[in-house]
C-alpha positions as CSV (number, residue, x, y, z in Angstrom):
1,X,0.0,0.0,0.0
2,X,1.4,3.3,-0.8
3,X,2.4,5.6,1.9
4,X,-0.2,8.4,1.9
5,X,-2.9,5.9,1.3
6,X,-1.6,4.0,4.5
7,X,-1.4,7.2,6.6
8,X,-4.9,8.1,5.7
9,X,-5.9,4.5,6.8
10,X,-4.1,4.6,10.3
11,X,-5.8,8.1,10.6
12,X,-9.3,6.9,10.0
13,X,-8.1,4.0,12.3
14,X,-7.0,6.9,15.2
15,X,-10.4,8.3,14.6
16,X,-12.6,5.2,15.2
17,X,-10.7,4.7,18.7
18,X,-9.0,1.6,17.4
19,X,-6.1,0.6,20.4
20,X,-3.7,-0.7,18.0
21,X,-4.0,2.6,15.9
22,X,-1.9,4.4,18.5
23,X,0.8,2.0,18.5
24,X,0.7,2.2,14.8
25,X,1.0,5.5,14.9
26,X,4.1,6.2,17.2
27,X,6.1,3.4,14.6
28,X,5.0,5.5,11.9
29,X,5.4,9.4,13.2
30,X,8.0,9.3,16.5
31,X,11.3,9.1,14.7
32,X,9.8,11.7,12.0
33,X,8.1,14.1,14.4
34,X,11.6,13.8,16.5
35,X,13.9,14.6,13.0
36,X,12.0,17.6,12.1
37,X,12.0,18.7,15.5
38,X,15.8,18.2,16.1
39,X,16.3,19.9,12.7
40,X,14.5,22.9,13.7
41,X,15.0,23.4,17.3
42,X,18.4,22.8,16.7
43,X,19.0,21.2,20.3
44,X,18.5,17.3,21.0
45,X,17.3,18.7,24.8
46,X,14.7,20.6,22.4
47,X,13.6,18.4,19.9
48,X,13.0,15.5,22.5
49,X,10.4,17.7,24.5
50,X,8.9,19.0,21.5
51,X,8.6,15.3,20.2
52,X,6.8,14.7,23.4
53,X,4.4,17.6,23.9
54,X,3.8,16.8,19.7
55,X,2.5,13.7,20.2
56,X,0.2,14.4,23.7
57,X,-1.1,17.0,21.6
58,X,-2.0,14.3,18.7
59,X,-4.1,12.9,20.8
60,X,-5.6,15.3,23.4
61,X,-6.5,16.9,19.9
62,X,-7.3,14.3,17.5
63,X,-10.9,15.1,17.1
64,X,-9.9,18.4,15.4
65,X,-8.5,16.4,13.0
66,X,-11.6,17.4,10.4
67,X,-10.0,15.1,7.6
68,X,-8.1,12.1,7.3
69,X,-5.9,13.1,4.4
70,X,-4.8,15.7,6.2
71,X,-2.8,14.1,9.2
72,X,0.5,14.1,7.7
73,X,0.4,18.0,7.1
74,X,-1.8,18.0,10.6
75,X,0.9,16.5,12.4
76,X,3.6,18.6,11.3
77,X,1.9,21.6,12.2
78,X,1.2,20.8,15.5
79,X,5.0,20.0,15.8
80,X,5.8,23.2,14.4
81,X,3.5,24.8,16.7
82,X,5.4,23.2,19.5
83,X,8.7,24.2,18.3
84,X,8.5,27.4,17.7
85,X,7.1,28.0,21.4
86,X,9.9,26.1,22.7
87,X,12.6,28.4,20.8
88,X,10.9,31.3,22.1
89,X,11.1,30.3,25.7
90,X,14.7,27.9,24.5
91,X,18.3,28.4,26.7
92,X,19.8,27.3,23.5
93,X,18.1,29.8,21.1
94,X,20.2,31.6,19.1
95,X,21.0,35.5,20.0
96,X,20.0,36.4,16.4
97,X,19.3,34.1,13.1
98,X,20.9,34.6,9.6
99,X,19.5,35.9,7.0
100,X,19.3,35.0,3.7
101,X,21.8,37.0,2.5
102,X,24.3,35.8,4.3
103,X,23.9,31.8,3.2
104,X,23.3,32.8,-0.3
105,X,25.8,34.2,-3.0
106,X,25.9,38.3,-3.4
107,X,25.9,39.3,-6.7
108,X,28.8,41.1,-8.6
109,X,27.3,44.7,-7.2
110,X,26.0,45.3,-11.3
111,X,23.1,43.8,-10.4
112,X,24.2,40.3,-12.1
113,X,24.1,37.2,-9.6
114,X,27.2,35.3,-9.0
115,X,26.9,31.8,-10.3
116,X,27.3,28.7,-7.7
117,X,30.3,27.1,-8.0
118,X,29.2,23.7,-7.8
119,X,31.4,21.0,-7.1
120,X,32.0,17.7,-8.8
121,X,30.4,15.3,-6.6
122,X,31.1,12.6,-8.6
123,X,34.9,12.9,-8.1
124,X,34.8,12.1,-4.1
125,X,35.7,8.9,-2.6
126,X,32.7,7.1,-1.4
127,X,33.2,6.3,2.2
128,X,31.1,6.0,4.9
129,X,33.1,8.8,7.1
130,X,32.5,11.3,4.3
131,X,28.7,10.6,4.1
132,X,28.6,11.1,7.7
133,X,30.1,13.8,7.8
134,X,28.2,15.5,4.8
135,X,25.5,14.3,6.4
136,X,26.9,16.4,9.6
137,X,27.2,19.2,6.9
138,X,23.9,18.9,5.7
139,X,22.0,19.5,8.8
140,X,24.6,22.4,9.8
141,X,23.3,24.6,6.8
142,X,19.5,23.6,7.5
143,X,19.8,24.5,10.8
144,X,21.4,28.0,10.1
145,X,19.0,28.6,7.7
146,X,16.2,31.3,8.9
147,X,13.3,29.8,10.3
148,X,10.6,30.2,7.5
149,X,13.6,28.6,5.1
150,X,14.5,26.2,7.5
151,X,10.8,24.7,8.4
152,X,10.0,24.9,4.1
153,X,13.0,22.8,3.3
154,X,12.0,20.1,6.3
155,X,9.1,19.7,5.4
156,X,9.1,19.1,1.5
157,X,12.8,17.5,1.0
158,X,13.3,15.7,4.4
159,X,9.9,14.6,5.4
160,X,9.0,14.3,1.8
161,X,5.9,16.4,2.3
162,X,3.8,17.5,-0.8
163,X,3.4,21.2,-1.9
164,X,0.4,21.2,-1.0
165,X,0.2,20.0,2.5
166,X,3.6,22.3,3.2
167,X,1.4,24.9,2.6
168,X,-0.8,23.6,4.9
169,X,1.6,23.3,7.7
170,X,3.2,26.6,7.4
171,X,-0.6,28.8,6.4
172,X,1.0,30.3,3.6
173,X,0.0,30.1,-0.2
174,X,1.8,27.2,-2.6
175,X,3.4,29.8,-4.5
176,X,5.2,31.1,-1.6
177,X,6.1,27.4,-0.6
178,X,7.9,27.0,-3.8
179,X,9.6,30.4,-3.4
180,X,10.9,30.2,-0.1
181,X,12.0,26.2,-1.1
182,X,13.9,27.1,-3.8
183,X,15.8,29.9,-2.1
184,X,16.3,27.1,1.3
185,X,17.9,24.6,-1.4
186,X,20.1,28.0,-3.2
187,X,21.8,28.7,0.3
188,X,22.6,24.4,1.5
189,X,23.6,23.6,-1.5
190,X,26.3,27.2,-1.7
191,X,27.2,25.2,1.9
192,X,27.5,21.7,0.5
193,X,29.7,22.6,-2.4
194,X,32.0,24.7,-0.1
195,X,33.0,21.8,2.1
196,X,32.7,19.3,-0.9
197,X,35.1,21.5,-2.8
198,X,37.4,21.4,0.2
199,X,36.7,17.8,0.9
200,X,38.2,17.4,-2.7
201,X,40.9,20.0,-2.5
């Protein structure tokens, strides 16, 4: 059974009051819920009592859950919720975010924007220490992206969400969804191929 179909099952499932639905659904959402949470808090201290007050709140709240289709993007925006209270009130908050600007490349002060230099990826020895540490890498420049780049770029590459339910999540239109992606995926992959480019160097 395909994913989404699944996820709309276990919801109609959480819905009905079955027991084994609840146990179906920790498998299914805990590890996720604790990933984006980690990602965006930035803080495992964080992300673990986010993951926890996210799923309490899953199921104090689940008969606002209007629509089974929904529960994926549902879920994710209750985590959000949760996270971005936590920051707020967070020791490990940081004293100001970066913007934008700073991740991305400047342009050549005519008005003309710099290309990437992107690095060959192909030409990098395949070992398990370098995907760690890219991996490392990866969630460095996600988590120093600003927050409404940072949660955009969670939810559609990492939790594999659709446009559409993105937009759900974060109340903002599709078209601003893709905007705000494509500029999150500009400024890590600038990061990437700077430490690729030294990897290879």
């Amino acid at each position: 059974m395909h994913q989404i179909d699944d996820d709309v099952e276990l919801a109609r499932d959480l819905l009905s009051g079955k027991e084994e639905a609840f146990d179906r659904f920790l498998d299914r959402f805990r590890t996720k819920i604790f990933q984006y949470s980690y990602l965006m808090c930035g803080q495992r201290e964080d992300a673990e009592e986010v993951s926890q007050e996210t799923l309490l709140k899953v199921f104090e709240k689940l008969d606002q859950l209007k629509e089974p289709e929904n529960i994926r993007a549902w879920v994710f925006r209750i985590a959000k919720n949760a996270c971005l209270m936590k920051r707020r009130k967070s020791i490990f908050a940081p004293e100001r975010e970066l913007s934008l600007e700073e991740l991305i490349p400047a342009g050549d002060g005519q008005g003309v924007e710099r290309k990437l230099q992107l690095a060959d990826w192909s030409a990098l020895p395949e070992t398990q220490a370098l995907n760690s540490e890219l991996r490392t890498v990866l969630e460095q420049a996600i988590g120093e992206l600003p927050e409404i780049y940072r949660s955009v770029i969670l939810l559609r590459d990492v939790e594999e969400l659709t446009t559409e339910e993105a937009a759900q999540v974060l109340e903002v239109g599709t078209d601003v969804v893709k905007t705000r992606l494509h500029r999150a995926r500009l400024a890590v992959r600038k990061k990437l191929d700077g430490y690729l480019q030294s990897a290879r160097g």
